[in-house]
DODOMAR-465680 format. One record per atom (N, C-alpha, C): residue in one letter; x, y, z. Coordinates in steps of 0.05 Angstrom, whole numbers, padded with zeros to 5 digits, always signed. Layout:
DODOMAR-465680
AXYZ/...
END
This chain:
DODOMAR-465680
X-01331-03391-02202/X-01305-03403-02202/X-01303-03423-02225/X-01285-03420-02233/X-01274-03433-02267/X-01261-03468-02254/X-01272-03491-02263/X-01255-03512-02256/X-01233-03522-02273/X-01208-03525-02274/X-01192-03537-02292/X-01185-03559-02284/X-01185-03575-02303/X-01163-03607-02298/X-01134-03596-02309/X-01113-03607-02297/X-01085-03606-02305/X-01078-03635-02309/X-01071-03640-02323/X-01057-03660-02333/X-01024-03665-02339/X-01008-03665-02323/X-00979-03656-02334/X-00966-03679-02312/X-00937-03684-02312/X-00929-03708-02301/X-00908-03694-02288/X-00902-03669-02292/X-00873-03650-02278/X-00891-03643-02246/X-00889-03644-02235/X-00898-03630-02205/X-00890-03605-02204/X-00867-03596-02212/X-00855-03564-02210/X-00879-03560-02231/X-00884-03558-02255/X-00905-03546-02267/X-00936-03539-02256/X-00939-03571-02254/X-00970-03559-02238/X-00969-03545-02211/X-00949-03550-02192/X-00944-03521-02177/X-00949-03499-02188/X-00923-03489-02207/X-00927-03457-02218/X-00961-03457-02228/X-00968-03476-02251/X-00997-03470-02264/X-01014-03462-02239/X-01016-03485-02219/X-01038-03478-02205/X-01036-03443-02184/X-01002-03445-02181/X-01011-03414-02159/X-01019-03391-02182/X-01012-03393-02214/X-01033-03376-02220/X-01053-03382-02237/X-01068-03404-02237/X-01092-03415-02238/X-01109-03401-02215/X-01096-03399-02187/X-01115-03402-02170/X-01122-03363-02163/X-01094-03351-02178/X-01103-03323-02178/X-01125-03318-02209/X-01135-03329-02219/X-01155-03328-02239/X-01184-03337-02228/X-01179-03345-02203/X-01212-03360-02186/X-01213-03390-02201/X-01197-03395-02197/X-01201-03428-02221/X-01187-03457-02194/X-01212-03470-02197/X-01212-03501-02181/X-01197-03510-02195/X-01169-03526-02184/X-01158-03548-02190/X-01165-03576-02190/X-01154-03582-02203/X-01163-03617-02207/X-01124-03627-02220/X-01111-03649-02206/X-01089-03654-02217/X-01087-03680-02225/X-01070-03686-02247/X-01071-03714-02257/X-01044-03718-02267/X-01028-03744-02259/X-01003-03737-02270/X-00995-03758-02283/X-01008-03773-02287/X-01009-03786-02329/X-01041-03794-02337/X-01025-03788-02367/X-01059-03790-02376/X-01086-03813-02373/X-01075-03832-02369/X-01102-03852-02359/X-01118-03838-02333/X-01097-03831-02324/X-01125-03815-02288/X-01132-03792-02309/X-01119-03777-02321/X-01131-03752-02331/X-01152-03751-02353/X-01152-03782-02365/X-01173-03782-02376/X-01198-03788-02363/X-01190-03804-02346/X-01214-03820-02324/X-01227-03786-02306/X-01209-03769-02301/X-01224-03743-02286/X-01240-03727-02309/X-01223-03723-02332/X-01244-03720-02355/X-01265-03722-02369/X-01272-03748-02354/X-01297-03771-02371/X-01314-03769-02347/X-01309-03772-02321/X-01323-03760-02302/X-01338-03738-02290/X-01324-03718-02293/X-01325-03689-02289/X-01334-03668-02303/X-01342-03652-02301/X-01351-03628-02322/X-01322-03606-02308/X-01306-03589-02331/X-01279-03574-02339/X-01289-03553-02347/X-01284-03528-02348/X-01290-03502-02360/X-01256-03511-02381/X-01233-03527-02370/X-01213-03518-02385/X-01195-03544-02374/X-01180-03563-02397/X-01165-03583-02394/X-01144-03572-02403/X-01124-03573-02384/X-01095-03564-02389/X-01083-03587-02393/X-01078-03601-02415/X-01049-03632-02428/X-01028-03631-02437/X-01016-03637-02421/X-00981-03649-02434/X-00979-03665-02451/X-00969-03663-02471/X-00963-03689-02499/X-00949-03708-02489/X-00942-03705-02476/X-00914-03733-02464/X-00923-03736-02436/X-00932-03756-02434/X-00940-03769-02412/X-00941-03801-02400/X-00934-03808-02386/X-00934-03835-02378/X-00965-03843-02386/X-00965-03876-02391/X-00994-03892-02393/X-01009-03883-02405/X-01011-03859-02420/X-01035-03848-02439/X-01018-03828-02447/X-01007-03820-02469/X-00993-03794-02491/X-01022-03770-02491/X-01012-03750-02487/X-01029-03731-02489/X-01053-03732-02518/X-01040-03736-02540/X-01060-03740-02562/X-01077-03757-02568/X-01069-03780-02549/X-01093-03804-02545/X-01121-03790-02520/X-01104-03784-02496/X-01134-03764-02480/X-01140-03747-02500/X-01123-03731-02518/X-01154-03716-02533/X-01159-03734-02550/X-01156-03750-02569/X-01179-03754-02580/X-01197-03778-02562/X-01188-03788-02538/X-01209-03800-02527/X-01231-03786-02519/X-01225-03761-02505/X-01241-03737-02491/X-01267-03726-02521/X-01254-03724-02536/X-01273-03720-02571/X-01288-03737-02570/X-01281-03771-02573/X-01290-03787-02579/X-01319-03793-02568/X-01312-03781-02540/X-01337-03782-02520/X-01346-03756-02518/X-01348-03744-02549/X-01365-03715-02549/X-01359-03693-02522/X-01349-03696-02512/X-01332-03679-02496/X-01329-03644-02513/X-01339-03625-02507/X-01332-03602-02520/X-01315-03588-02506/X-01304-03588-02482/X-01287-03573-02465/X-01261-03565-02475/X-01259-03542-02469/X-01230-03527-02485/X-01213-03540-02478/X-01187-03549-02488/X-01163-03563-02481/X-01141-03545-02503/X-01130-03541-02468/X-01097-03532-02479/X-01071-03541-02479/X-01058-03554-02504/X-01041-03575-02497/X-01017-03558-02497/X-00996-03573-02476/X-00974-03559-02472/X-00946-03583-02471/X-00924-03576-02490/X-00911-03599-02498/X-00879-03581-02500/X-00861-03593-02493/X-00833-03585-02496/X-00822-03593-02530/X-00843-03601-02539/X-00828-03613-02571/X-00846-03578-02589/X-00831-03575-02606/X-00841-03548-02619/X-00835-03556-02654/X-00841-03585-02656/X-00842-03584-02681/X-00865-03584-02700/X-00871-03567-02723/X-00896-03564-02738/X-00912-03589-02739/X-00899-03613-02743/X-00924-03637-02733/X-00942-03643-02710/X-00928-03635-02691/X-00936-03640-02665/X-00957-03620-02659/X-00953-03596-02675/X-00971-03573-02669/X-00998-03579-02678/X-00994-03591-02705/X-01018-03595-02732/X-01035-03621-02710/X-01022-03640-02702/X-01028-03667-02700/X-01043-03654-02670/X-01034-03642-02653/X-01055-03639-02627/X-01078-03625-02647/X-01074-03601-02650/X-01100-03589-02667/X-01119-03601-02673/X-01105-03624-02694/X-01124-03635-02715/X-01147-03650-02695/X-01124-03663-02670/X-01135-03689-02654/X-01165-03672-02640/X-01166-03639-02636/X-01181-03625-02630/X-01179-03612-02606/X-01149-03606-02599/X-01147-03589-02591/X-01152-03562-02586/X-01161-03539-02568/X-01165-03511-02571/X-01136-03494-02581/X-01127-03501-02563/X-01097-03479-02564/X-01070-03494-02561/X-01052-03484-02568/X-01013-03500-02559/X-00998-03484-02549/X-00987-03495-02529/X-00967-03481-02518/X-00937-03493-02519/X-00927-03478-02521/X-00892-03496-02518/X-00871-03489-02495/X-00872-03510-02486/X-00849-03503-02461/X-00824-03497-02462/X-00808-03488-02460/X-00808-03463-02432/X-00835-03443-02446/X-00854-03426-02428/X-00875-03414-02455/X-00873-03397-02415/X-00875-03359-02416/X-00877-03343-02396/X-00903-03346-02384/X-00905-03343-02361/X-00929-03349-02351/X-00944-03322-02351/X-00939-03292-02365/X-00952-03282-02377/X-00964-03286-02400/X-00957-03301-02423/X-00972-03310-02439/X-00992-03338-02434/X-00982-03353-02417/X-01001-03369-02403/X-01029-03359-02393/X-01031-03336-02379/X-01066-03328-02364/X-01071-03310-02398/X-01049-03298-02405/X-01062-03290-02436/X-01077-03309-02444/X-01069-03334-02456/X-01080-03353-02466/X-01111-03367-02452/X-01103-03373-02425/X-01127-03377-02400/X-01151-03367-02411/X-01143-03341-02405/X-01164-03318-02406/X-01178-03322-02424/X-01161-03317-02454/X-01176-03322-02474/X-01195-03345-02486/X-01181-03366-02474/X-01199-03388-02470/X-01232-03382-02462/X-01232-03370-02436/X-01243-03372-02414/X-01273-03352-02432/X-01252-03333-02448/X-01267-03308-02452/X-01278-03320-02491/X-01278-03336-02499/X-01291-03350-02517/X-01308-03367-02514/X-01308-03384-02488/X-01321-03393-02481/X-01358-03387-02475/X-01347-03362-02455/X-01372-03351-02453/X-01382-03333-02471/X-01368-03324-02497/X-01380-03311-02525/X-01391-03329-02530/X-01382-03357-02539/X-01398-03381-02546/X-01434-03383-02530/X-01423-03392-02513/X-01451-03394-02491/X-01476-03372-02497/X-01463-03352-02503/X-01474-03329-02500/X-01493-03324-02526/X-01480-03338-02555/X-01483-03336-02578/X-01505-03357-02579/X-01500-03388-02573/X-01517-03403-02565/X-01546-03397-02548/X-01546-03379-02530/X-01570-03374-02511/X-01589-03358-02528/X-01576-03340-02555/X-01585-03326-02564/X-01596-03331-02592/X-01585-03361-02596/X-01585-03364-02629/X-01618-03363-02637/X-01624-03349-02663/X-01659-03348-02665/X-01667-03380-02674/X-01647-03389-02680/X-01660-03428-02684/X-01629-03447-02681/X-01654-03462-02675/X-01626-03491-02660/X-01627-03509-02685/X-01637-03504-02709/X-01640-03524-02730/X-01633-03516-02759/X-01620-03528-02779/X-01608-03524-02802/X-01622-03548-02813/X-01634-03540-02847/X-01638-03564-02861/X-01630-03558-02889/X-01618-03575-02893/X-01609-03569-02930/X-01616-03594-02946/X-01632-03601-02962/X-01632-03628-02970/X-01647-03647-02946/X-01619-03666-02957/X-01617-03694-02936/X-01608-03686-02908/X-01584-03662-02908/X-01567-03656-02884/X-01586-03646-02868/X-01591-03651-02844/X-01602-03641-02816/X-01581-03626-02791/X-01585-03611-02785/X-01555-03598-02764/X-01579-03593-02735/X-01575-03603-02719/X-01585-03598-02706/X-01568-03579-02675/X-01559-03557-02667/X-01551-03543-02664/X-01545-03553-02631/X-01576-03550-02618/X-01577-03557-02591/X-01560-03578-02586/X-01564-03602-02597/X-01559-03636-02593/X-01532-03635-02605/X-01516-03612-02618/X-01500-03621-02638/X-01498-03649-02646/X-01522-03655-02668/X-01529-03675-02672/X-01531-03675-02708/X-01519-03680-02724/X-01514-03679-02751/X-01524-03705-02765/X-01542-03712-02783/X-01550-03731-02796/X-01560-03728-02815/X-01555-03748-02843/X-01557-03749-02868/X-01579-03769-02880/X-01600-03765-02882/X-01623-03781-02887/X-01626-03801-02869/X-01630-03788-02839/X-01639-03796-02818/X-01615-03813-02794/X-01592-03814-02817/X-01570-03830-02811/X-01551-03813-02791/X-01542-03815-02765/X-01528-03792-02756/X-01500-03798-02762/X-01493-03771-02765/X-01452-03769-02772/X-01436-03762-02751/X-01426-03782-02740/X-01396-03777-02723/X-01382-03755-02729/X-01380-03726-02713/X-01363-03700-02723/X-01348-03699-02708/X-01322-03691-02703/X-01301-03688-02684/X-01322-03654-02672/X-01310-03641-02648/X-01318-03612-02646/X-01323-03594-02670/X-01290-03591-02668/X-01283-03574-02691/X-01299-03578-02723/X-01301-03598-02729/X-01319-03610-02757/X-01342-03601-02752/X-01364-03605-02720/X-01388-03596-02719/X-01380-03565-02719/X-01362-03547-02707/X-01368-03515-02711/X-01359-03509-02738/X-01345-03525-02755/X-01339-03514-02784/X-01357-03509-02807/X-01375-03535-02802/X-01405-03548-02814/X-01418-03524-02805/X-01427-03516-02779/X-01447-03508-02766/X-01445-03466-02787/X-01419-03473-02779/X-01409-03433-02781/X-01425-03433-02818/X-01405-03455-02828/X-01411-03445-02860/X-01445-03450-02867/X-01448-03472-02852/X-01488-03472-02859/X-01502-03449-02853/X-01497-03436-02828/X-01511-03416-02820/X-01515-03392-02841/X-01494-03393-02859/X-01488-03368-02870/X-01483-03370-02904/X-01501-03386-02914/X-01506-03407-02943/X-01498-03382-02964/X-01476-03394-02973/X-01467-03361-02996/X-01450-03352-02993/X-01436-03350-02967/X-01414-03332-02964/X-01392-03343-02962/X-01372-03342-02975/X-01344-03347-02973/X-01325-03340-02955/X-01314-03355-02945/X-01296-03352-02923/X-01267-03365-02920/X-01250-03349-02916/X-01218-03357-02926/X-01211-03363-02905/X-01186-03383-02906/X-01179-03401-02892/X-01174-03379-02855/X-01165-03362-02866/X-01148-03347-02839/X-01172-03333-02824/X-01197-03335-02835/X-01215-03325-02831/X-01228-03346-02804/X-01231-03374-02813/X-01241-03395-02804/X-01223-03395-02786/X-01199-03402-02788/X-01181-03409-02765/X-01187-03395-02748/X-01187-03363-02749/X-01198-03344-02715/X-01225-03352-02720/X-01242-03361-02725/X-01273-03365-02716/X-01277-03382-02697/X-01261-03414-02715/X-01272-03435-02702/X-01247-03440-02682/X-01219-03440-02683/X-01209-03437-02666/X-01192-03419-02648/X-01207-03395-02648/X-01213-03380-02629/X-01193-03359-02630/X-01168-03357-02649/X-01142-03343-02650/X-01131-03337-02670/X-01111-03324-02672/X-01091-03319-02701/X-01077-03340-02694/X-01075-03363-02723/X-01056-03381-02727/X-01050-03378-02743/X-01030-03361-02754/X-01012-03357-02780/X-01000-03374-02794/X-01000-03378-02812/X-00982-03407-02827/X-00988-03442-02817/X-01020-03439-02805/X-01034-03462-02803/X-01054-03464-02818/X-01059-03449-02845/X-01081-03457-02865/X-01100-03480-02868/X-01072-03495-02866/X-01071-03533-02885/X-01101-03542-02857/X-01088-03534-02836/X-01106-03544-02814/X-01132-03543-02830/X-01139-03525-02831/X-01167-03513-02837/X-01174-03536-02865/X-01154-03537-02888/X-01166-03555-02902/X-01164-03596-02898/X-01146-03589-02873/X-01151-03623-02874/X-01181-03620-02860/X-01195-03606-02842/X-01215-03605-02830/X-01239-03603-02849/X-01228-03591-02864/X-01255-03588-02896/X-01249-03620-02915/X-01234-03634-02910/X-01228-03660-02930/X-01245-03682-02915/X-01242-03682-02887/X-01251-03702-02873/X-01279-03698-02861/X-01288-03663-02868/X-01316-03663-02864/X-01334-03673-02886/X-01318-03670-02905/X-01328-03679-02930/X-01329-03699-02938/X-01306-03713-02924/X-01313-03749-02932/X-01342-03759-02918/X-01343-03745-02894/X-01362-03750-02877/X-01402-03747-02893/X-01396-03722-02900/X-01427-03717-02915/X-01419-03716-02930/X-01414-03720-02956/X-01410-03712-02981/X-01418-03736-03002/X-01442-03738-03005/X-01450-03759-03030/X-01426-03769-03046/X-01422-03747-03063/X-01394-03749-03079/X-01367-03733-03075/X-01352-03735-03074/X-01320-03727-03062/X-01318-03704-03093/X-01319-03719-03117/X-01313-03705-03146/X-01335-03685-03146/X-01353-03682-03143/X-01380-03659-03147/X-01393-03654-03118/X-01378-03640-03099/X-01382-03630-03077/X-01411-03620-03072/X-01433-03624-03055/X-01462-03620-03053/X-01467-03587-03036/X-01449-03593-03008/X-01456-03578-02990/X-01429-03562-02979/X-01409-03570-02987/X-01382-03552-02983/X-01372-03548-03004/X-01379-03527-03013/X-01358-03511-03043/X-01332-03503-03037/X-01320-03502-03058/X-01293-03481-03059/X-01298-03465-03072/X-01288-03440-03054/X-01288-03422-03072/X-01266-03408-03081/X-01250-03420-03109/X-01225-03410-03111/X-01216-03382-03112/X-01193-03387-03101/X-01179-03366-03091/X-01185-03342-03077/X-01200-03360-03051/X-01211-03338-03028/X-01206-03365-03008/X-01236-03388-03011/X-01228-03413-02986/X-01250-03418-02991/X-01281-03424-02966/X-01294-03443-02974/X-01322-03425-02967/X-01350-03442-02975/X-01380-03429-02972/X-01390-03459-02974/X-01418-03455-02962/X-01435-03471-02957/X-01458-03465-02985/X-01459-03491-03004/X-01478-03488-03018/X-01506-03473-03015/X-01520-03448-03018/X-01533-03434-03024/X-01556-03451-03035/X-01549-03465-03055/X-01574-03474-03071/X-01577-03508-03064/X-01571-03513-03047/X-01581-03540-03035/X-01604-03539-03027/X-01633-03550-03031/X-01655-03549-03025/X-01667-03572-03019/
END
């Protein structure tokens, strides 16, 4: 059985979510503004956090990036009546999994669930199997198990998303990978006409490790395709 937190402040909503939440085999947990929903969050272990952007006492984009902040990896699907391209970028960026927009059919809803549900355990699965839990290039250390990232012994604060972006392109030192490519890897779907996502996530990984910003060490560009992990970092 799958546990979800809901987070939403409508009562008619988490009604409908939960009677088909509960045909998917999935434990409820309800929260109806975000300070309790962060507090069940920070508590609890979630296969899946369902958030509303608009919420009394805590705005949905403050619980995610609190839920980040506290290394929290749990899928979160935010769901918001506003459908403007900021709002979309800005949960994402904050590290969100998926968006939904309200009114949104509740056939595309267990679509989305599912798919959550069903990445999740590719993940796990990829993980149980990986032949090493450790990356070293240089100074950079990745440590896989711990998602634990440090630069001459120094460790780096990564949002999720920054540790699987880092993690994908190190693994695979050489190969180029375009933006639409990354977006279904690391977050899990076709997001058409959300590129930029992908490069604010490459700007701020890079502020993060990157000796120098002008002569890039360990994240190349590779024009006019997207990005690769330095090869010849030793």
């Amino acid at each position: 059985m799958k546990r979800v937190l809901v987070v939403e402040d409508d009562p008619n909503i988490v009604d409908l979510l939960e009677i088909h939440l509960k045909d998917l085999n999935c434990d409820l947990t309800k929260a109806y503004d975000g300070q309790s929903g962060l507090e069940h969050a920070l508590k609890n272990n979630y296969d899946l956090i369902i958030l509303d952007l608009m919420l009394p006492k805590m705005d949905g984009v403050e619980v995610c990036r609190q839920i980040r902040m506290n290394r929290l990896t749990t899928p979160i699907m935010m769901l918001t009546a506003k459908s403007e391209e900021i709002d979309k970028v800005l949960g994402l960026e904050t590290g969100a999994d998926d968006y939904l927009t309200k009114p949104f059919s509740v056939r595309e809803f267990i679509a989305r669930v599912k798919a959550i549900f069903r990445r999740s355990k590719i993940s796990s699965e990829i993980q149980a199997t990986q032949q090493t839990g450790l990356y070293e290039y240089g100074d950079l250390r990745i440590d896989i198990e711990k998602r634990k990232v440090t630069i001459e012994e120094k460790r780096i604060e990564l949002s999720p998303k920054e540790f699987e972006l880092l993690t994908l392109l190190a693994a695979h030192p050489g190969k180029s990978y375009n933006r639409e490519r990354i977006l279904n890897l690391i977050w899990g779907y076709e997001f058409e006409g959300y590129e930029h996502t992908v490069n604010s996530h490459i700007n701020r990984l890079r502020r993060k490790i990157e000796p120098d910003l002008s002569d890039p060490k360990y994240i190349l560009t590779t024009w006019g395709v997207g990005y690769r992990f330095n090869e010849e970092v030793v």
